[in-house]
PDB file of N, H, CA, C and O in Angstrom:
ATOM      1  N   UNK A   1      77.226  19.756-174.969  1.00  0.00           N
ATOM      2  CA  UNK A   1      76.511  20.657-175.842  1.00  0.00           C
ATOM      3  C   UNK A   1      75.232  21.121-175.133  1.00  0.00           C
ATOM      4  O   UNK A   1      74.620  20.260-174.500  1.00  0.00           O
ATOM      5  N   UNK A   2      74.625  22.696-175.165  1.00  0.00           N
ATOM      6  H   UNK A   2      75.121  23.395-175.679  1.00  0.00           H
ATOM      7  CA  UNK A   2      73.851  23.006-174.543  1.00  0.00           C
ATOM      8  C   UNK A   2      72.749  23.201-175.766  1.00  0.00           C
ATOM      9  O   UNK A   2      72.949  23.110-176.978  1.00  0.00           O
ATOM     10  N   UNK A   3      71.896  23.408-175.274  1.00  0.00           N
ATOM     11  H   UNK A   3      71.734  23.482-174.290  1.00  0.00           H
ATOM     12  CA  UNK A   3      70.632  23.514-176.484  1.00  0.00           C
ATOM     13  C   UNK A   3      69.544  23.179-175.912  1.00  0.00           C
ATOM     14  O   UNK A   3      69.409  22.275-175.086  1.00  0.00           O
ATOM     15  N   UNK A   4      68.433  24.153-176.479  1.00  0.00           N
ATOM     16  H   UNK A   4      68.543  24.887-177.150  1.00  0.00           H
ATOM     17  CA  UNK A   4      66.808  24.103-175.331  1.00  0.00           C
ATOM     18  C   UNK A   4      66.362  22.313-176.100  1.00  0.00           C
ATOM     19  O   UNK A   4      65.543  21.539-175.605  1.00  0.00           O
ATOM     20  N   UNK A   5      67.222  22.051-177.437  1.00  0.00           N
ATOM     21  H   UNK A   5      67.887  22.679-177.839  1.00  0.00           H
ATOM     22  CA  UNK A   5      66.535  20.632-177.727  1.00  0.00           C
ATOM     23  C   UNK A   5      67.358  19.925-176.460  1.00  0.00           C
ATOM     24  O   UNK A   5      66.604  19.132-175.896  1.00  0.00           O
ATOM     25  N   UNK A   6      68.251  19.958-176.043  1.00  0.00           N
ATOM     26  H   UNK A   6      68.864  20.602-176.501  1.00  0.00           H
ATOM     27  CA  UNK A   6      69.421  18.992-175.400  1.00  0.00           C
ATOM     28  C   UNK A   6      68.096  18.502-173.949  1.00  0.00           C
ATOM     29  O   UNK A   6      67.664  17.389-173.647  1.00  0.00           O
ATOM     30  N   UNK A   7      67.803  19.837-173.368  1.00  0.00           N
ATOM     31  H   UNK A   7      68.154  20.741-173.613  1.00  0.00           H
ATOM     32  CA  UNK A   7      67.496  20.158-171.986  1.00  0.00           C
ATOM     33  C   UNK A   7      65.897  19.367-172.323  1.00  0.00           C
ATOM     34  O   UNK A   7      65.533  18.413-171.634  1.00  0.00           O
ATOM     35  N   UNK A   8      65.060  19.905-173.441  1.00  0.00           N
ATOM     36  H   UNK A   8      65.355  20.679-174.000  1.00  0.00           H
ATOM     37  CA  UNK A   8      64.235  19.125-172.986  1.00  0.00           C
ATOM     38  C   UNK A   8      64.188  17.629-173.742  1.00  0.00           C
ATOM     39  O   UNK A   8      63.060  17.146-173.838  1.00  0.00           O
ATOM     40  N   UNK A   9      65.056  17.022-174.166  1.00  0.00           N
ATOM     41  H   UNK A   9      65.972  17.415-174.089  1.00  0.00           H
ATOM     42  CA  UNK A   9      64.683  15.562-174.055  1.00  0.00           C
ATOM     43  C   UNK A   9      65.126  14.868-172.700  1.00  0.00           C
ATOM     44  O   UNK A   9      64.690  13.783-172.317  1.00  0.00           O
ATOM     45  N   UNK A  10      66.308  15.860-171.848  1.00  0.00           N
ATOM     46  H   UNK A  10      66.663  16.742-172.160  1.00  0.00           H
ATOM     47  CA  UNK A  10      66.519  15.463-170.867  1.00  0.00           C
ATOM     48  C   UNK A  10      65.214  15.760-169.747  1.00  0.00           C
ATOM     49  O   UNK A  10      65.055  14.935-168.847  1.00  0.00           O
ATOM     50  N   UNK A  11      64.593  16.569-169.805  1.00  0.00           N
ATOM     51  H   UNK A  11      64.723  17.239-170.536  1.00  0.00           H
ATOM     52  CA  UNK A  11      63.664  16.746-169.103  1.00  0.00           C
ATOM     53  C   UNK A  11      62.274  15.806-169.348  1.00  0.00           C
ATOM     54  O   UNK A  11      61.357  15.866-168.529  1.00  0.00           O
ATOM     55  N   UNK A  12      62.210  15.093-170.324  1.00  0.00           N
ATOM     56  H   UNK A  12      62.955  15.044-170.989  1.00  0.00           H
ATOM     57  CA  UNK A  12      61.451  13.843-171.005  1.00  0.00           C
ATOM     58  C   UNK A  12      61.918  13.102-170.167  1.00  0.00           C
ATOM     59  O   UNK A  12      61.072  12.703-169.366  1.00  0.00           O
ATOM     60  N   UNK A  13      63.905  12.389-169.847  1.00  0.00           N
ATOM     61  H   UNK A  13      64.593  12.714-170.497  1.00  0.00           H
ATOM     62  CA  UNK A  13      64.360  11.263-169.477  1.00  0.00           C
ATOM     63  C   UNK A  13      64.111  11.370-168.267  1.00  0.00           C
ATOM     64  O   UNK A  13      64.390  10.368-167.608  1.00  0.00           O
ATOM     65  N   UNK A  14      63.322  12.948-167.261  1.00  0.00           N
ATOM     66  H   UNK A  14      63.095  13.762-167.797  1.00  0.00           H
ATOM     67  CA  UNK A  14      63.576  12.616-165.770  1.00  0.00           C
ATOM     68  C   UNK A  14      62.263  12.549-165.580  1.00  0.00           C
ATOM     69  O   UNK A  14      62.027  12.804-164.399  1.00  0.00           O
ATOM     70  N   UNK A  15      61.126  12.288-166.292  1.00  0.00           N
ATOM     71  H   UNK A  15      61.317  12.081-167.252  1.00  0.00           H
ATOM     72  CA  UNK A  15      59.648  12.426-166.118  1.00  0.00           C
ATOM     73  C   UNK A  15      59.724  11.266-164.751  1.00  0.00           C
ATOM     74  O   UNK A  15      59.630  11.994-163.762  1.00  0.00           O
ATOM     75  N   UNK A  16      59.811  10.252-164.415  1.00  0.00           N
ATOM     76  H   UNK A  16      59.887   9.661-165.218  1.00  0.00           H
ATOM     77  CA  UNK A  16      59.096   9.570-163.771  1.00  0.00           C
ATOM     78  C   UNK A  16      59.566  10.151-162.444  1.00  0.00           C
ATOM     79  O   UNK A  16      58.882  10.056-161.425  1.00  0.00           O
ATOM     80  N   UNK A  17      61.018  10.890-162.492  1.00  0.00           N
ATOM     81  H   UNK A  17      61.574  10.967-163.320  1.00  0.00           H
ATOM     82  CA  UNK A  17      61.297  11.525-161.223  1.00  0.00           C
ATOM     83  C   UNK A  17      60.278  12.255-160.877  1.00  0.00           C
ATOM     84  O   UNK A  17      59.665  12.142-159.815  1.00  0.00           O
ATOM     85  N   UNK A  18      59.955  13.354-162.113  1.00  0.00           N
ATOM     86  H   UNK A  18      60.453  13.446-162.975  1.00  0.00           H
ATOM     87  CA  UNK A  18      59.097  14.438-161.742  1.00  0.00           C
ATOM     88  C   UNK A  18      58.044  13.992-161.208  1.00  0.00           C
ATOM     89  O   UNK A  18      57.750  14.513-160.132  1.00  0.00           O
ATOM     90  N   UNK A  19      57.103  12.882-161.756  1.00  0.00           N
ATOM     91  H   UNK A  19      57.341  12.459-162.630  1.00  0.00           H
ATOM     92  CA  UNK A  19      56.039  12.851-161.796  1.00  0.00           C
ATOM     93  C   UNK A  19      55.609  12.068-159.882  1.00  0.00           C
ATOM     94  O   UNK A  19      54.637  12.204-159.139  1.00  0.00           O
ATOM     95  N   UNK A  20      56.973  11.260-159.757  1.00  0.00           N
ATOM     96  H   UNK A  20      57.763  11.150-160.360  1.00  0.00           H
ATOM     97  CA  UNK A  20      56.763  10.677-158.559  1.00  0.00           C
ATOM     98  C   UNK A  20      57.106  12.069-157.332  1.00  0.00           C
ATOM     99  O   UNK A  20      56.393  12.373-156.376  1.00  0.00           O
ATOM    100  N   UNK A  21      58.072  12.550-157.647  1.00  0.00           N
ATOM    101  H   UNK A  21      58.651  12.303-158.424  1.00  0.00           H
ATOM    102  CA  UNK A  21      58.284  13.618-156.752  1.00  0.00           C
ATOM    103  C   UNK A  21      57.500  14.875-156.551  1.00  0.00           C
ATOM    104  O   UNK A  21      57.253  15.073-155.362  1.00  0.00           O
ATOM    105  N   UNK A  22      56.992  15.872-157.457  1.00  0.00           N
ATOM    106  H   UNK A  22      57.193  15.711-158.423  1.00  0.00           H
ATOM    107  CA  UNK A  22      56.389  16.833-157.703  1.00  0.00           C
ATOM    108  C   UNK A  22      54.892  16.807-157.234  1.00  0.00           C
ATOM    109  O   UNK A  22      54.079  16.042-157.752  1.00  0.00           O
ATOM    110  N   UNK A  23      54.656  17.442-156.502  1.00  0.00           N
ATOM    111  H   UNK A  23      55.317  18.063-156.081  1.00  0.00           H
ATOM    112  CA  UNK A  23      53.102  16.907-155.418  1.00  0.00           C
ATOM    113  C   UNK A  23      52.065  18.214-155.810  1.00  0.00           C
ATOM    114  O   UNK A  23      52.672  19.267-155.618  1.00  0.00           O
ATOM    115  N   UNK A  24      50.982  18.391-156.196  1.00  0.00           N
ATOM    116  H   UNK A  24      50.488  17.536-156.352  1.00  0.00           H
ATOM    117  CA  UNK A  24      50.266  19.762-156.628  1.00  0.00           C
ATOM    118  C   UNK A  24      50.985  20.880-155.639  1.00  0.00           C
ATOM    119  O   UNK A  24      51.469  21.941-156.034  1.00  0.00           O
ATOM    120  N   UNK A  25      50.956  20.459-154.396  1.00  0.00           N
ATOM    121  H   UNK A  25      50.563  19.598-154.075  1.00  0.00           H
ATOM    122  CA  UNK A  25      51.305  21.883-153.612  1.00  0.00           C
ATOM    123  C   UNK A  25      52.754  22.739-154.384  1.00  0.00           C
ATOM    124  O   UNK A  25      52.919  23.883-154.807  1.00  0.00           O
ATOM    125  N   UNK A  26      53.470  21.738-154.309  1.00  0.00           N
ATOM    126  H   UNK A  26      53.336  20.809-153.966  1.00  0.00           H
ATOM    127  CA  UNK A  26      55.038  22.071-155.037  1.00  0.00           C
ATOM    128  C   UNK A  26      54.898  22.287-156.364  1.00  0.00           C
ATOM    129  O   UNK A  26      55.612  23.234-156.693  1.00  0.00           O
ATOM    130  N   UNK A  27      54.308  21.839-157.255  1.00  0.00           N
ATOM    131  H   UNK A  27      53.728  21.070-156.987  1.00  0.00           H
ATOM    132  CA  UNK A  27      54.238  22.392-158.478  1.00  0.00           C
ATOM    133  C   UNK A  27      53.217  23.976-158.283  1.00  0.00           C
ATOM    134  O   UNK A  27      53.365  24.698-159.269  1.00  0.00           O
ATOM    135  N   UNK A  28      52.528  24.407-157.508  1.00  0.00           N
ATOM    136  H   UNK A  28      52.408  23.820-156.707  1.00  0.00           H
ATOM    137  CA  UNK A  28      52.054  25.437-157.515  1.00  0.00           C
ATOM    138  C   UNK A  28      52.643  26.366-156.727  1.00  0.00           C
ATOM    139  O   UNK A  28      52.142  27.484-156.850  1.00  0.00           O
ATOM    140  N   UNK A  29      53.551  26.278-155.947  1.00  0.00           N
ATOM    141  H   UNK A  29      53.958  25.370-155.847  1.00  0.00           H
ATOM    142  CA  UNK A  29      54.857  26.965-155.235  1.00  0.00           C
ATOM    143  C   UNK A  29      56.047  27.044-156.580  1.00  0.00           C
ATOM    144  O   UNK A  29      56.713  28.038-156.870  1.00  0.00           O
ATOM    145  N   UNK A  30      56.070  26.071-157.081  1.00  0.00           N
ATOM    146  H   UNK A  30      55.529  25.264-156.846  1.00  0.00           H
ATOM    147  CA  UNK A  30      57.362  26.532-158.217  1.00  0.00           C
ATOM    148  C   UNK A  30      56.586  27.218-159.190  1.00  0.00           C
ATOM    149  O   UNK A  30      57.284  28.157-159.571  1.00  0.00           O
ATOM    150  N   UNK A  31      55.184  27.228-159.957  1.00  0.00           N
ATOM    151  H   UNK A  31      54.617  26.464-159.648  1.00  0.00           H
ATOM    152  CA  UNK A  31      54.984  28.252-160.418  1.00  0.00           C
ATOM    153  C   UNK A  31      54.970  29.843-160.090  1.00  0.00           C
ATOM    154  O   UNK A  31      55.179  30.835-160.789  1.00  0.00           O
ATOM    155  N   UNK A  32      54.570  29.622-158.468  1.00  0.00           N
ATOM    156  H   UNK A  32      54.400  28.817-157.900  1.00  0.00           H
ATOM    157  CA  UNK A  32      54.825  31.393-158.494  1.00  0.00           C
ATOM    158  C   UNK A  32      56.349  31.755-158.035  1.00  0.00           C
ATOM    159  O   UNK A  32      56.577  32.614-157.184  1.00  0.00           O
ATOM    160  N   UNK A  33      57.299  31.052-158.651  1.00  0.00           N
ATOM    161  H   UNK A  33      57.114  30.354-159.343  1.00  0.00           H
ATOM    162  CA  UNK A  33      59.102  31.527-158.187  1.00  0.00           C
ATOM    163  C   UNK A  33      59.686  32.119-159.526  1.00  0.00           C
ATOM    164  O   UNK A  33      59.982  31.352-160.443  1.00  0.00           O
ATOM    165  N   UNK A  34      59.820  33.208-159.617  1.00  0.00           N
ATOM    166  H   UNK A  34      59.580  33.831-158.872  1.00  0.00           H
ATOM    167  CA  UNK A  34      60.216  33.478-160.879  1.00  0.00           C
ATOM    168  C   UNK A  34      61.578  32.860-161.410  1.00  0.00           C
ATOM    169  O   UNK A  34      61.628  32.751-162.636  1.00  0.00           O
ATOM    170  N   UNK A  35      62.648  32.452-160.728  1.00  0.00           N
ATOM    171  H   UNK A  35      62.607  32.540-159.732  1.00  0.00           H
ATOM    172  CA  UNK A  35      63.487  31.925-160.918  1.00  0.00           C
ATOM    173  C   UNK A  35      63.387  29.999-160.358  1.00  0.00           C
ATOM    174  O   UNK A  35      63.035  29.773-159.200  1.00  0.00           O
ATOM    175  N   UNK A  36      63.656  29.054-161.108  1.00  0.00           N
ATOM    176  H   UNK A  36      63.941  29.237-162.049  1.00  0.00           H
ATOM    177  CA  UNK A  36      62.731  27.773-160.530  1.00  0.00           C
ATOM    178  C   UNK A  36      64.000  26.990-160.714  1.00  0.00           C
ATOM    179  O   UNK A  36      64.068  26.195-159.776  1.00  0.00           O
ATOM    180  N   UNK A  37      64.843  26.891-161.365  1.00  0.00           N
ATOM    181  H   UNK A  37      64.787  27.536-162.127  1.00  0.00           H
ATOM    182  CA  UNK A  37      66.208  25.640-161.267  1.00  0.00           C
ATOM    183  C   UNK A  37      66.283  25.622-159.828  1.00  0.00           C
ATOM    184  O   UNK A  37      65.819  24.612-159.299  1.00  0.00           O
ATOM    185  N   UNK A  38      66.908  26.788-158.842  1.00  0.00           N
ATOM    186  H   UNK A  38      67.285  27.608-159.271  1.00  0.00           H
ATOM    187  CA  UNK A  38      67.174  25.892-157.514  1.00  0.00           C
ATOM    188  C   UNK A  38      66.411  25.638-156.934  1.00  0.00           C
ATOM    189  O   UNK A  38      66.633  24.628-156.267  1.00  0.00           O
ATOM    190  N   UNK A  39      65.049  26.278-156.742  1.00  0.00           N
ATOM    191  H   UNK A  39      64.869  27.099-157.283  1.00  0.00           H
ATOM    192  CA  UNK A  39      64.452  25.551-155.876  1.00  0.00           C
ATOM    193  C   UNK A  39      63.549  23.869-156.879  1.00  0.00           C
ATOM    194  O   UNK A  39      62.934  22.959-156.324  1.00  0.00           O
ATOM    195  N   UNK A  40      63.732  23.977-157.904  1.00  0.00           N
ATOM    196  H   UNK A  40      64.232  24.716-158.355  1.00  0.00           H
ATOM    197  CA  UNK A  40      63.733  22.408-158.152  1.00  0.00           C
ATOM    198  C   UNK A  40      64.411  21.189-158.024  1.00  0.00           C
ATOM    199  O   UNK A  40      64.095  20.021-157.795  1.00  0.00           O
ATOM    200  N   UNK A  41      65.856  22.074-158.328  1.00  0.00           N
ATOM    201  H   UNK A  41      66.112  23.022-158.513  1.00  0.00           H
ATOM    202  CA  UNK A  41      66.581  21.118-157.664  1.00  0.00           C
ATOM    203  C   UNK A  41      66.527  20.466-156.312  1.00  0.00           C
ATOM    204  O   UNK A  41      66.533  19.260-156.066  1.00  0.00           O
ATOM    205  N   UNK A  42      66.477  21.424-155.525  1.00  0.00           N
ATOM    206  H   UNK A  42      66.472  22.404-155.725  1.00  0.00           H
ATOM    207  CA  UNK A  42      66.282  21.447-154.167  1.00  0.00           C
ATOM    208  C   UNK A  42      65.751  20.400-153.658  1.00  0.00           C
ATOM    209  O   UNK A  42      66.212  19.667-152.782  1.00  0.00           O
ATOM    210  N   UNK A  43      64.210  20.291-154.530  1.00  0.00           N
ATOM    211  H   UNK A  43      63.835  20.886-155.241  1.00  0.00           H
ATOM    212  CA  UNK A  43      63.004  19.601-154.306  1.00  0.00           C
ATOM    213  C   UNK A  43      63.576  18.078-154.697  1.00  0.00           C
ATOM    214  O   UNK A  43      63.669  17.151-153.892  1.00  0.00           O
ATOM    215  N   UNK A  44      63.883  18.034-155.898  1.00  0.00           N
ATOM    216  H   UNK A  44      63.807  18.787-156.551  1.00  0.00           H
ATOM    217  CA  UNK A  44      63.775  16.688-156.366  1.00  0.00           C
ATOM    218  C   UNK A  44      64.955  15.628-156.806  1.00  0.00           C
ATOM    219  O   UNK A  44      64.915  14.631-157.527  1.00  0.00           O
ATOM    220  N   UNK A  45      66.177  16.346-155.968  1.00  0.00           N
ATOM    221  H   UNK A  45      66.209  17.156-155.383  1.00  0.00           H
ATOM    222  CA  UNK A  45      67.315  15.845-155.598  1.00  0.00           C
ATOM    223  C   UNK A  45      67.436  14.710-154.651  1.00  0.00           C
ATOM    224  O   UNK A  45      68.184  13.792-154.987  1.00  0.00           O
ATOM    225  N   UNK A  46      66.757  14.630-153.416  1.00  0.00           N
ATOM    226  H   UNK A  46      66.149  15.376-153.143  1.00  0.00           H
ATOM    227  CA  UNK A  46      66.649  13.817-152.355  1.00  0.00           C
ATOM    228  C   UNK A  46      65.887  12.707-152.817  1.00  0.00           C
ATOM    229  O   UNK A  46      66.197  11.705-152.173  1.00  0.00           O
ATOM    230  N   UNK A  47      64.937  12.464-153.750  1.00  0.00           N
ATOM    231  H   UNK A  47      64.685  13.279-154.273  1.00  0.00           H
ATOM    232  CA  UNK A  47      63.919  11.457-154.102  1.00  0.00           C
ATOM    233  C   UNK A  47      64.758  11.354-155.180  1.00  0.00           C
ATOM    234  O   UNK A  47      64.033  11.869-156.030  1.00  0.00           O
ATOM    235  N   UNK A  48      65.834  11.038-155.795  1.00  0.00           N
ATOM    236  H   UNK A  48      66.423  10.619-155.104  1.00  0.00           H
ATOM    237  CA  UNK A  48      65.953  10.530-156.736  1.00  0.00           C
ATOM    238  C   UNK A  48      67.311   9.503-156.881  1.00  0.00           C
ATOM    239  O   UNK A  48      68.404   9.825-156.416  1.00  0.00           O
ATOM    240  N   UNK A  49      67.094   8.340-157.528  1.00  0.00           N
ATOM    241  H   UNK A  49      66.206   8.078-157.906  1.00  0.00           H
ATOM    242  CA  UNK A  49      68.203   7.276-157.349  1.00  0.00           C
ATOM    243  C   UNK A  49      69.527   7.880-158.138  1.00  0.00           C
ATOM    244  O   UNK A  49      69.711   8.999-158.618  1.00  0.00           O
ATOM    245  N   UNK A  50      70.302   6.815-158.092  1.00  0.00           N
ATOM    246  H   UNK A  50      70.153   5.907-157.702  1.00  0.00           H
ATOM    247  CA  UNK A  50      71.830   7.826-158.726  1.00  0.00           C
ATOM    248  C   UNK A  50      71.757   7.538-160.484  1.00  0.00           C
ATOM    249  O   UNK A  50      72.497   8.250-161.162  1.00  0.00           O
ATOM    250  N   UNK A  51      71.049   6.708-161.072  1.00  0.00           N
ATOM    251  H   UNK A  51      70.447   6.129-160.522  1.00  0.00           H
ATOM    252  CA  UNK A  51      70.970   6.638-162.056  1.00  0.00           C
ATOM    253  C   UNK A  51      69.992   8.237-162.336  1.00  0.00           C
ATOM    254  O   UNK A  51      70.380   9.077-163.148  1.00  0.00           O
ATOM    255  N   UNK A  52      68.909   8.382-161.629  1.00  0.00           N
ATOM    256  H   UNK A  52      68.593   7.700-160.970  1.00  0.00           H
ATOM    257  CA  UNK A  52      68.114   9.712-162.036  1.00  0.00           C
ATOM    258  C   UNK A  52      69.435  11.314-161.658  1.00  0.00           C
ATOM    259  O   UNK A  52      69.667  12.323-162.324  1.00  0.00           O
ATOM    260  N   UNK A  53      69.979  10.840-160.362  1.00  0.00           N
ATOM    261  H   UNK A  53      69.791  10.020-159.821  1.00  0.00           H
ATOM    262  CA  UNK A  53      70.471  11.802-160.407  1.00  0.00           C
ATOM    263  C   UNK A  53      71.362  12.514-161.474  1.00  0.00           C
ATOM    264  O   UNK A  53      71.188  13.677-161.836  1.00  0.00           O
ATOM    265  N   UNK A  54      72.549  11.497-162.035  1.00  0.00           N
ATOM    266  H   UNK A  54      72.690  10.552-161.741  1.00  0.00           H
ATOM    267  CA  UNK A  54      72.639  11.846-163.640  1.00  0.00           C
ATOM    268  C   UNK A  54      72.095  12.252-164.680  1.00  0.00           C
ATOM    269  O   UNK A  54      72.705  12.975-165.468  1.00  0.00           O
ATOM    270  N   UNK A  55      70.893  11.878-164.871  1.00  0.00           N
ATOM    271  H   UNK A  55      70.398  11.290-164.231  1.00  0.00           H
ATOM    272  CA  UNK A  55      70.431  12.805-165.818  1.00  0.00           C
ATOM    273  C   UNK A  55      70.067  14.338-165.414  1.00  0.00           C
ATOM    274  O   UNK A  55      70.276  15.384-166.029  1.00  0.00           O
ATOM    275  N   UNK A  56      69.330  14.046-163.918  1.00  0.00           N
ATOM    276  H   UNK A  56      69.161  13.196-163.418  1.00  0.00           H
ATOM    277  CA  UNK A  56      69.053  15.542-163.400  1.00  0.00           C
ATOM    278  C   UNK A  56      70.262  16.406-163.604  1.00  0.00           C
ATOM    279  O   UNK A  56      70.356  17.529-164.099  1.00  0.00           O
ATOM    280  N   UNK A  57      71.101  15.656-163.133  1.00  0.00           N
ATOM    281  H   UNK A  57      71.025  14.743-162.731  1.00  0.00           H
ATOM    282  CA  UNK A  57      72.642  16.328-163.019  1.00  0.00           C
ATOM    283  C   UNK A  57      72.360  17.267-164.545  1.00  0.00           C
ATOM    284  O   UNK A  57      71.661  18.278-164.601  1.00  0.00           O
ATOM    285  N   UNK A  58      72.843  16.853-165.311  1.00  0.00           N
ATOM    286  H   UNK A  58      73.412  16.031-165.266  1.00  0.00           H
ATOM    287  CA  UNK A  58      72.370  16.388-167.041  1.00  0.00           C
ATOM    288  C   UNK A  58      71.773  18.300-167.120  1.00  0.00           C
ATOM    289  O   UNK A  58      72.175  19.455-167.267  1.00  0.00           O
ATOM    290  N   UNK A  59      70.532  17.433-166.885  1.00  0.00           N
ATOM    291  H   UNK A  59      70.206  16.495-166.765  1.00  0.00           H
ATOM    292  CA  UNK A  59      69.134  18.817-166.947  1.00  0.00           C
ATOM    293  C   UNK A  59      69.873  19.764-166.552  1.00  0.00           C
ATOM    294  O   UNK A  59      70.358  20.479-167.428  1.00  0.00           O
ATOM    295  N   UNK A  60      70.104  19.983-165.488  1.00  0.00           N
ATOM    296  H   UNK A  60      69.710  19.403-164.775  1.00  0.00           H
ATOM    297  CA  UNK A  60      70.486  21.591-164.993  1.00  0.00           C
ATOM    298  C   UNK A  60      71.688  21.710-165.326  1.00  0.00           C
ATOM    299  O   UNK A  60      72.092  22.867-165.218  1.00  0.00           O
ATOM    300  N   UNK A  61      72.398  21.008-165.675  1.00  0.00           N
ATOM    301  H   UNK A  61      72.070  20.068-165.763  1.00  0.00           H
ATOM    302  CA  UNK A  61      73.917  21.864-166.380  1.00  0.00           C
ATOM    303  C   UNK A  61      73.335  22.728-167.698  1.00  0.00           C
ATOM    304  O   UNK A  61      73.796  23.805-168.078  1.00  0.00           O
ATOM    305  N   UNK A  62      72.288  22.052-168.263  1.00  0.00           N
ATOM    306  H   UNK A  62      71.913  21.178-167.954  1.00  0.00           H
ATOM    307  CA  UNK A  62      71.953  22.943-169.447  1.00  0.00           C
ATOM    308  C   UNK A  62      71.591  24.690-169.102  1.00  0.00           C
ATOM    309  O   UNK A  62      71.144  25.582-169.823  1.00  0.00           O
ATOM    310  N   UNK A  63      71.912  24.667-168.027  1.00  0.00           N
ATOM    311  H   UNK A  63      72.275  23.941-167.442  1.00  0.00           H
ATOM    312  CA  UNK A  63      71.542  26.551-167.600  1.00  0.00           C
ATOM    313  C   UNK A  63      70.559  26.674-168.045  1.00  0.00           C
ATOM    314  O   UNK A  63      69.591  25.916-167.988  1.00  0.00           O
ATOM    315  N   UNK A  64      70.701  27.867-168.664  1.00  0.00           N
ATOM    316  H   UNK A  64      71.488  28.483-168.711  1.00  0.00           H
ATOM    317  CA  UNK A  64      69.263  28.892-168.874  1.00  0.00           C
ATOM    318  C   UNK A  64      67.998  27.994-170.171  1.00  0.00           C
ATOM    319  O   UNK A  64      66.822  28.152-170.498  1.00  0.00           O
ATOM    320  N   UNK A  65      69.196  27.008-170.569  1.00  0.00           N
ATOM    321  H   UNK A  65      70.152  26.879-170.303  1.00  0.00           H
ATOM    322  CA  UNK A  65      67.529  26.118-171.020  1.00  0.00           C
ATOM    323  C   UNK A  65      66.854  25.093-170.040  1.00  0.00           C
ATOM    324  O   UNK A  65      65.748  24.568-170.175  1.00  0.00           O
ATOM    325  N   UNK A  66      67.543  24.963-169.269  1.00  0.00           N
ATOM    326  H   UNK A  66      68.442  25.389-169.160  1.00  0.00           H
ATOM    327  CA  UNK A  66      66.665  24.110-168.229  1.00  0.00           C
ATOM    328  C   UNK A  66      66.039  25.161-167.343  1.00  0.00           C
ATOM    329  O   UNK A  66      64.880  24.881-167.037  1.00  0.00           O
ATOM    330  N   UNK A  67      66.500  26.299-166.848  1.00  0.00           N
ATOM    331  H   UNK A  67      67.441  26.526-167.096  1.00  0.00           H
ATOM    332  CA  UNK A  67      65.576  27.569-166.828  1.00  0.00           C
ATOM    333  C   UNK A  67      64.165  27.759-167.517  1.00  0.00           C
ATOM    334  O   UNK A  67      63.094  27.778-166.911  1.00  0.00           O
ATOM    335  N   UNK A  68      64.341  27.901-168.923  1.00  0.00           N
ATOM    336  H   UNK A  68      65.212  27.886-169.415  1.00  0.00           H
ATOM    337  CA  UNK A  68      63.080  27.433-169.894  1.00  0.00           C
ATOM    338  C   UNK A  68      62.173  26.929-170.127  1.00  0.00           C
ATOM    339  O   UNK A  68      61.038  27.279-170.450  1.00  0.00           O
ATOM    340  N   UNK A  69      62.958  25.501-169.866  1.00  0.00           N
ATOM    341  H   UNK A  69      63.880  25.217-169.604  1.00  0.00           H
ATOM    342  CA  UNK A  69      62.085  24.354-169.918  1.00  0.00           C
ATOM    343  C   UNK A  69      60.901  24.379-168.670  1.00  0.00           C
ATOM    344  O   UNK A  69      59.769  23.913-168.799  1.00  0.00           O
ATOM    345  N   UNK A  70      61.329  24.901-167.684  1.00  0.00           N
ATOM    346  H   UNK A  70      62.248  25.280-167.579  1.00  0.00           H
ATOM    347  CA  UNK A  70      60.890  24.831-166.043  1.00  0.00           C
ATOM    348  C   UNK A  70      60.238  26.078-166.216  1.00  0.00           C
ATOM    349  O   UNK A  70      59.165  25.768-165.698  1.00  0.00           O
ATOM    350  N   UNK A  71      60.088  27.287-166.570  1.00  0.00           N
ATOM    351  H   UNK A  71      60.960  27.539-166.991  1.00  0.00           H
ATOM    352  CA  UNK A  71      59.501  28.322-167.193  1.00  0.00           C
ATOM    353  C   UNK A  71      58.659  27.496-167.956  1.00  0.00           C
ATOM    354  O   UNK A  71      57.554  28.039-167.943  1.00  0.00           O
ATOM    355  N   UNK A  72      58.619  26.517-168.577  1.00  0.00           N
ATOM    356  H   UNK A  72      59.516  26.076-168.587  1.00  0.00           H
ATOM    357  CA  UNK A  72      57.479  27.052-170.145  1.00  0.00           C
ATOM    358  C   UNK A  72      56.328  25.826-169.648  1.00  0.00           C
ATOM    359  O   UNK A  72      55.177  25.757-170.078  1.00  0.00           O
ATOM    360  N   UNK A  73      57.044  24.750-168.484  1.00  0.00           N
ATOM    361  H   UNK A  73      57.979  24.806-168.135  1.00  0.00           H
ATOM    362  CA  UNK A  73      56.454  23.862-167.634  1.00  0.00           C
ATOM    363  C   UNK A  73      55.454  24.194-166.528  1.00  0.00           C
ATOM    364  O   UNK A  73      54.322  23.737-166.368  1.00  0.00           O
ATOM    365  N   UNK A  74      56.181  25.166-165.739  1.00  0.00           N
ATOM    366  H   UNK A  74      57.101  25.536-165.869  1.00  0.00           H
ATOM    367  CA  UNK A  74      55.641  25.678-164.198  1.00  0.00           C
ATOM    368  C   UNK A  74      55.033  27.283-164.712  1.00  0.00           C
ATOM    369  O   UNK A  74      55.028  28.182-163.872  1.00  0.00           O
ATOM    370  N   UNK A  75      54.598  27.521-165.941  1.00  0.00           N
ATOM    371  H   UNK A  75      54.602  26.790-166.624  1.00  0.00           H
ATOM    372  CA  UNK A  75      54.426  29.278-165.922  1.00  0.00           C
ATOM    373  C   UNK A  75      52.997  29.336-164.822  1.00  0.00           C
ATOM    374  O   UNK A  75      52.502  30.419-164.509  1.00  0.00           O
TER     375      UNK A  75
END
């Protein structure tokens, strides 16, 4: 099931990814990308264990609400 609720509690479950991975420079490079799923993925795929990677997995299947979420996060 897709839904902007689905995407962001999943985006709640990957906080410690984010928070360990996401460095000021990179969060201020993904704000100015108007489009931000791949290059987040990109970013925070390699730093993350296989239990995180599932949920990430998770996050971005939700499409254009994990689009959103990363929009309403990185504007």
């Amino acid at each position: 099931m897709k839904s902007k609720q689905q995407a962001a509690a999943l985006w709640n479950a990957i906080q410690p990814l984010v928070v360990r991975t996401i460095t000021p420079d990179f969060a201020e490079e993904l704000t100015e990308k108007p489009v931000k799923t791949a290059i987040f993925r990109s970013f925070v795929m390699p730093g993350a264990t296989p239990q995180e990677i599932i949920v990430l997995g998770e996050f971005l299947d939700q499409g254009e609400y994990a689009e959103i979420i990363l929009q309403e996060v990185y504007c």
